[in-house]
C-alpha positions in Angstrom: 0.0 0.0 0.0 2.6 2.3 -1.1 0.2 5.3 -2.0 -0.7 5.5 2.0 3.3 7.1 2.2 1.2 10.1 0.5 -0.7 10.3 4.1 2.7 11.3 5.4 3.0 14.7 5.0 4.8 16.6 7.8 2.0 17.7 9.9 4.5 20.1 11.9 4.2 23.0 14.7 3.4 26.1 13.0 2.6 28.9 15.6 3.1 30.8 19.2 0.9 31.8 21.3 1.2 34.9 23.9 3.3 33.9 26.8 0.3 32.5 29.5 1.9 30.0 31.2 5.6 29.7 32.9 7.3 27.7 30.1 5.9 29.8 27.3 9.1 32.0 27.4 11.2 29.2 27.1 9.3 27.4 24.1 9.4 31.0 22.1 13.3 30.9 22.3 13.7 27.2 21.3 14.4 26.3 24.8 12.7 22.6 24.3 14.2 21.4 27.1 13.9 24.4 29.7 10.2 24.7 28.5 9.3 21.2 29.8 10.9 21.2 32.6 9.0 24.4 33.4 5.2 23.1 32.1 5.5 20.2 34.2 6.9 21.9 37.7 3.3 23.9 36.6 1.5 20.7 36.4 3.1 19.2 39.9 2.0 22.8 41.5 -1.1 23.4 39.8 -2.6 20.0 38.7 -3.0 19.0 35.2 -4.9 21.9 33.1 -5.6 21.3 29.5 -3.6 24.4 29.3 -0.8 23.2 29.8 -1.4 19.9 28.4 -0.8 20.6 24.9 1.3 23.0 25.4 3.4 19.8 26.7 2.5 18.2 23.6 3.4 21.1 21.3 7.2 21.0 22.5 7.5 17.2 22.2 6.0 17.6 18.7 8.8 20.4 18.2 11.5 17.9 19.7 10.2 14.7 17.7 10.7 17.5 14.3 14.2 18.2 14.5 15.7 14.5 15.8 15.4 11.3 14.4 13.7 8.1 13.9 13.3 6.3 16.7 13.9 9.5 19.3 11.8 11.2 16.9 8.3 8.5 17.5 9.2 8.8 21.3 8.2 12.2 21.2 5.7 11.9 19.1 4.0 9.9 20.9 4.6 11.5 24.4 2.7 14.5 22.5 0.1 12.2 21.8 -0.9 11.1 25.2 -0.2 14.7 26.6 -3.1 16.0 23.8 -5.4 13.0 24.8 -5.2 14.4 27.9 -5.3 17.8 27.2 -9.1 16.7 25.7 -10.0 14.9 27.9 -9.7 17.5 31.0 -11.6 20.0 28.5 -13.2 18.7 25.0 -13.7 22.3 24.2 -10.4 23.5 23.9 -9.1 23.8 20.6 -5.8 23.9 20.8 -5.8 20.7 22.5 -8.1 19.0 19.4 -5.3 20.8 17.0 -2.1 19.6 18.7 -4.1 15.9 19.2 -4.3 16.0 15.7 -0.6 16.8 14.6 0.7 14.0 17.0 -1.2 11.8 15.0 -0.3 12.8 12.0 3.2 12.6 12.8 3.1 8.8 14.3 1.5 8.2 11.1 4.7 7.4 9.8 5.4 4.5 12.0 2.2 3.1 11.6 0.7 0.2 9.6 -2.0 1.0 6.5 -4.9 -0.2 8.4 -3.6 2.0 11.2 -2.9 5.2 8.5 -7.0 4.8 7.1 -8.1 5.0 11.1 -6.1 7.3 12.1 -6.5 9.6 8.8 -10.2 10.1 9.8 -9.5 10.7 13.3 -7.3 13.4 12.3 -9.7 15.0 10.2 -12.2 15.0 13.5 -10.0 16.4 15.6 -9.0 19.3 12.9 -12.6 19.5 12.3 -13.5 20.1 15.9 -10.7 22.6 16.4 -11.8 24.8 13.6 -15.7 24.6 15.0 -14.0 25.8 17.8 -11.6 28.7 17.2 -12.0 29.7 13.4 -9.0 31.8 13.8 -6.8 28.5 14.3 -4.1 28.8 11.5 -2.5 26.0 12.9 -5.5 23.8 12.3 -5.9 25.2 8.7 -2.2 24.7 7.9 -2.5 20.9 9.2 -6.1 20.9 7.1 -4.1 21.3 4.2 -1.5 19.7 4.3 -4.2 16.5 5.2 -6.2 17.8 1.9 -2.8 17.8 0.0 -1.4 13.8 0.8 -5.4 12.7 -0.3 -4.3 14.5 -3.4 -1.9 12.4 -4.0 -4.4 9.3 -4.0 -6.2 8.3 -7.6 -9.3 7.3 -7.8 -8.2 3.7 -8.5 -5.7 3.2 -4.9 -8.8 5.2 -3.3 -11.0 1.8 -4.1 -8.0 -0.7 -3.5 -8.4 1.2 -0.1 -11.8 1.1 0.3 -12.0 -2.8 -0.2 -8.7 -3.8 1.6 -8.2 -1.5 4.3 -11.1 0.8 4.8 -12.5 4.0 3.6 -10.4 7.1 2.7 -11.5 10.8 3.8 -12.7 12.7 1.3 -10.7 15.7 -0.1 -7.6 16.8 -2.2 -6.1 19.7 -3.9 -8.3 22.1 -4.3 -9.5 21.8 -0.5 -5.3 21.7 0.2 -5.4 25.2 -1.2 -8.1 27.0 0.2 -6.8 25.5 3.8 -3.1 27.1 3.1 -4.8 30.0 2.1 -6.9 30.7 5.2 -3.9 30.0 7.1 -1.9 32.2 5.5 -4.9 35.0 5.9 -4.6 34.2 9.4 -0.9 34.2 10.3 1.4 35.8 7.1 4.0 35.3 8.7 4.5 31.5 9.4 7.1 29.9 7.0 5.3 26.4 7.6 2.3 28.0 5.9 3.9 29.5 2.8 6.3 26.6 2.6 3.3 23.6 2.3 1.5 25.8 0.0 4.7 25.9 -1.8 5.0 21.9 -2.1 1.2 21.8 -3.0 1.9 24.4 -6.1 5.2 22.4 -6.7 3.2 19.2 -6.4 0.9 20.7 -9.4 3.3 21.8 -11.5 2.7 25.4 -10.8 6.1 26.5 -10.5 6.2 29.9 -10.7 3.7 30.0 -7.9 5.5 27.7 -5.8 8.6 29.8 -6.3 6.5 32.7 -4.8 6.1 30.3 -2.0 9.3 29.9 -1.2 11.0 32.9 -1.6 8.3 34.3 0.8 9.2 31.2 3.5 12.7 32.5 3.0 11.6 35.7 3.9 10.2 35.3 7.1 12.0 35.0 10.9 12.8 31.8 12.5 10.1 31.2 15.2 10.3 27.2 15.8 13.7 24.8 15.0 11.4 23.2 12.4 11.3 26.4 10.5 15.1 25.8 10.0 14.7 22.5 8.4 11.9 24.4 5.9 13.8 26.6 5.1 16.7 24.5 4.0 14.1 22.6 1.9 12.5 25.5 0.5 16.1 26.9 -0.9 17.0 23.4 -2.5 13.6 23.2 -4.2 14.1 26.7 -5.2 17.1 25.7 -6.8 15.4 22.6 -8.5 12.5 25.1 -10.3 15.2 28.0 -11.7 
């Protein structure tokens, strides 16, 4: 079921929030480490807050972006079982459906096909439900999209080999990809994850001059999270492949 690898699409951190919580300074300057330690000294004064939760699970998201394999799944799913919990203690909370629903999407990758169908339509609940939620969420849209963009990647023929071996697909695909980036880009300018996956849908198209635009803006933009460092790295090589 190679055509599931399309499912894989880095489902990264792509925004900050004001500082709130002790550990927010840390996370804004990159501080993985520092920021944990200082949510969960919160969490052993405080109790466990929902709050707090994700924001636990948005660092070991970050951490699980920028190391590798099997350190990388640790974290991954660490975040996952820090945004289950960040539901449970308050199902209204979007943040805490959004960050459930990148964890997922990142321990996609070490999952079976069967696992990659289920968990493709839990993702798309939880993004769902986040949106419902907070419109203004351009992480969820940026995660939307990218979700839109790997079902664009599926024909209409591995969509029915799914279907009778594995288990329905979601619905969706480019078009849906670009009106997501779009609206996250409407709501944050200034995230390089958001120009730089509406560059790989374009370049995924073959709308290269757009997806030049794309880039060139991700290049443009400050640093905010270590992922962005890796993007931009990509986003100059595949510059360099569309001249």
């Amino acid at each position: 079921m190679v055509f599931l690898l399309a499912l894989l699409i880095p489902l990264g951190p792509v925004d900050v929030v004001p500082s709130v919580f002790p550990g927010d300074r840390e996370f804004v300057a990159r501080e993985y480490v520092s920021a944990i330690a200082a949510y969960r000294m919160h969490l052993e004064t405080h109790g466990d807050t929902a709050g707090v939760c994700w924001r636990l699970a948005r660092v070991e998201v970050c951490m699980g972006d920028v190391t590798e394999d099997a350190e990388s799944e640790a974290h991954y799913r660490k975040a996952e079982l820090l945004a289950r919990d960040a539901v449970r203690l308050d199902s209204m909370n979007a943040d805490a459906h959004t960050w459930l629903a990148v964890a997922l999407g990142s321990i996609a990758v070490f999952e079976g096909s069967k696992s990659k169908v289920r968990m493709a339509h839990e993702i798309k609940n939880h993004l769902d439900k986040a949106i419902r939620l907070n419109p203004g969420d351009d992480v969820a849209f940026s995660v939307l999209g990218s979700f839109y963009a790997a079902l664009g990647n599926i024909s209409w023929l591995e969509r029915q080999l799914a279907k009778l071996f594995i288990g329905r697909l979601p619905d969706g695909g480019y078009e849906e990809a670009e009106v997501a980036f779009r609206r996250a880009i409407a709501l944050a300018p200034t995230v390089i994850r958001h120009h730089f996956a509406l560059g790989l849908l374009f370049k995924d198209q073959d709308r290269d001059v757009e997806a030049r635009v794309e880039f060139d803006t991700a290049l443009s933009l400050p640093v905010v999270l270590a992922r962005d460092i890796k993007d931009q790295r990509a986003a100059r090589k595949l510059l360099s492949s569309l001249q």
